[in-house]
C-alpha positions in Angstrom: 21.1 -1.1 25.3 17.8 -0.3 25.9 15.9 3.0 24.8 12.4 4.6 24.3 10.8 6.2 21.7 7.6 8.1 21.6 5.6 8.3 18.6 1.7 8.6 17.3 0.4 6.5 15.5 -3.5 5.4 14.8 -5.2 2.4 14.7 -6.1 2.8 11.0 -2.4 3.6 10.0 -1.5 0.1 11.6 0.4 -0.9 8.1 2.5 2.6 8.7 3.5 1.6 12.0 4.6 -1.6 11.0 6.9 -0.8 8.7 8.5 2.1 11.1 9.0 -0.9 13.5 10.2 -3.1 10.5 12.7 -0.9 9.3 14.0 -0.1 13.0 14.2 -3.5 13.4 16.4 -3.6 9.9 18.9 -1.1 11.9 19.2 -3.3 14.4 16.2 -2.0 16.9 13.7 -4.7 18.5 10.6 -4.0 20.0 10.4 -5.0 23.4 6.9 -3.6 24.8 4.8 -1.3 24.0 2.4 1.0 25.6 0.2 4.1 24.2 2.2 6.2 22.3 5.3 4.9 23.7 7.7 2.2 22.0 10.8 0.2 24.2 13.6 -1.0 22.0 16.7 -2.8 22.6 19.8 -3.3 20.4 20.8 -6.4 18.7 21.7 -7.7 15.1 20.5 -5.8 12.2 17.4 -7.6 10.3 16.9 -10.4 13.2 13.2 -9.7 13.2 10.2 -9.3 11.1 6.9 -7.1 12.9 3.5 -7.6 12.0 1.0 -5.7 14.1 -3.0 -7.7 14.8 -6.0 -6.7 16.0 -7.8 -9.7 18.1 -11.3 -10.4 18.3 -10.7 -9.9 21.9 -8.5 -8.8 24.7 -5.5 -10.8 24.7 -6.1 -11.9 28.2 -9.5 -13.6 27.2 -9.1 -17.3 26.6 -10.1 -17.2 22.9 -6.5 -14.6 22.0 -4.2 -17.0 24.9 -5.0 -19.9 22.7 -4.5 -18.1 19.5 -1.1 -16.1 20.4 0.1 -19.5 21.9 -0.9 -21.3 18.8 1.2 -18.4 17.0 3.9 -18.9 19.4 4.0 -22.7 17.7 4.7 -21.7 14.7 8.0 -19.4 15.5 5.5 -16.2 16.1 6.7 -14.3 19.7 4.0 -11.9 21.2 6.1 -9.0 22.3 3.8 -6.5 23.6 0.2 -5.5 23.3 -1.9 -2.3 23.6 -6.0 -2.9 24.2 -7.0 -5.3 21.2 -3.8 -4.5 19.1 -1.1 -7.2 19.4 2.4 -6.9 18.3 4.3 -9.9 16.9 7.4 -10.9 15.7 9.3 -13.4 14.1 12.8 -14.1 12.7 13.3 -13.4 9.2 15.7 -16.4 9.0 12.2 -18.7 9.3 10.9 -16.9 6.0 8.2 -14.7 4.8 5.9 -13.5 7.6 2.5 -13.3 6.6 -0.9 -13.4 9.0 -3.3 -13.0 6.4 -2.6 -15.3 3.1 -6.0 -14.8 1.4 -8.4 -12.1 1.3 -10.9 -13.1 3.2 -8.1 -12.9 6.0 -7.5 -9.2 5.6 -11.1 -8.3 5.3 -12.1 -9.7 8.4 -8.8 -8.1 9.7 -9.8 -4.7 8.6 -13.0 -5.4 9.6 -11.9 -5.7 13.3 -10.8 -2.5 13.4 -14.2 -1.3 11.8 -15.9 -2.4 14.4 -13.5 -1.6 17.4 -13.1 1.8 15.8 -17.0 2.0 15.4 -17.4 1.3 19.6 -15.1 4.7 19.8 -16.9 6.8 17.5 -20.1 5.9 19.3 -18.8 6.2 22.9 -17.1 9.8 21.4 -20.9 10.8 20.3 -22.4 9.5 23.4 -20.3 11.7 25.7 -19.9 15.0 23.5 -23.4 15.3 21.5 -25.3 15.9 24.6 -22.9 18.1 26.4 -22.6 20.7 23.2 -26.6 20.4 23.1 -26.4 21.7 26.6 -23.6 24.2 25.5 -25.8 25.8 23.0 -28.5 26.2 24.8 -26.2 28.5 27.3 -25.9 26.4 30.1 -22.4 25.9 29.6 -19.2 25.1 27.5 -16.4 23.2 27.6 -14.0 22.8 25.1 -13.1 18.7 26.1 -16.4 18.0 24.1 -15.4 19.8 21.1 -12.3 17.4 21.0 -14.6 14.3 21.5 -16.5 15.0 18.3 -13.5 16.0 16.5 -12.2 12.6 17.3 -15.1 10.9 16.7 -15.0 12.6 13.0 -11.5 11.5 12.4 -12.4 8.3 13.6 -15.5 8.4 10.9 -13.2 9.0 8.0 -10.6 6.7 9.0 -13.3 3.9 9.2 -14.7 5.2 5.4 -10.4 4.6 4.7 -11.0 1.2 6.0 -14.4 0.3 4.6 -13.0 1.7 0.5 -9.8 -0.8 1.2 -12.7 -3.5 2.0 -14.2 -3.0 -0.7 -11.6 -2.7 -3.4 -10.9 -6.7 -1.6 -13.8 -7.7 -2.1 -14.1 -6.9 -5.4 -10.8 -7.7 -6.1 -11.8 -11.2 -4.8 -14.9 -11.3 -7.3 -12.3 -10.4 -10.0 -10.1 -13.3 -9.2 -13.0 -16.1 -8.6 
C-alpha cells in the first residue's frame, strides 16, 4: 500500500533526512519518489533497503549524472527519485554496507556541492530582496515577500558556515591522518 508523507527538510540537514528515510525503511517503508517537501512510500519487508541521499554536480538529466546514476545502477545502486541536484538512492542491505563517499576527499567535495549550490541561492535571494528593501526604505514601497528572501538567504548563510566548519574539521582531520 502506498501512502504520502509530507515533511521539511533542508539541503544542509541531508544526513537528517537520510536517516528518517532509513529508519522508515527499517519499518518496512520504501521510498518511491520524491518531490519538494513531499515523500511517496510503499509497504514491503522490514530492513529491505538502505537510503543514501547525493547531490550531483549537475542535473540528473544532463549526460555527465545519466552516466554516473547508471554506473551506480551497476553496482546494485537504484535511483528512486530526485529533487533539482539532490538524488535519492537505494540499495539492499543484503548486498552490504552502503557507502558513497569511502575517503575524505569524497565527502568534502560532497559537502562542497552543496556549498556552492547553496551559495547560487543565497546570491539569487540577495539579488531579488536587497534592492527591493532599498526601495522600501526609501518610501516607495514595502512588501513583506522580500523580507522572507533575505531571511532565507541568512539561513542559507549559516547553514553554509555549518557546512564549511564540517569541511574543515575533514580536512584537518585528513592532515592528522597523513
Amino acid at each position: 500500500m502506498k501512502h504520502i508523507e509530507y515533511k521539511i527538510f533542508t539541503i544542509f540537514s541531508f544526513e537528517e533526512e537520510e536517516k528518517w528515510l532509513n529508519e522508515k525503511a527499517a519499518n518496512g517503508e520504501y521510498l518511491t519518489d520524491v518531490a519538494l517537501c513531499r515523500y511517496v512510500f510503499e509497504d514491503g519487508e522490514p530492513g529491505k533497503y538502505k537510503y543514501r541521499l547525493e547531490m550531483l554536480d549537475e542535473f540528473p538529466s544532463h549526460y555527465k549524472s545519466t552516466e554516473y546514476l547508471k554506473f551506480l545502477e551497476e553496482t546494485g545502486i537504484e535511483h528512486v527519485s530526485s529533487v533539482l541536484k539532490w538524488v535519492y538512492l537505494r540499495k539492499k542491505a543484503s548486498d552490504g554496507p552502503f557507502d558513497l563517499y569511502s575517503d575524505i576527499d569524497s565527502k568534502v567535495k560532497h559537502y562542497k556541492r552543496i556549498i556552492n549550490f547553496a551559495s547560487i541561492l543565497i546570491f539569487l535571494q540577495l539579488v531579488v530582496s536587497v534592492p527591493n528593501i532599498i526601495c522600501s526604505l526609501m518610501g516607495n514601497y514595502f512588501n513583506n515577500i522580500y523580507l522572507l528572501n533575505l531571511v532565507i538567504a541568512i539561513l542559507f548563510f549559516i547553514g553554509n558556515k555549518s557546512l564549511k566548519t564540517k569541511v574543515d574539521k575533514l580536512e584537518s582531520e585528513k592532515i592528522y591522518r597523513e
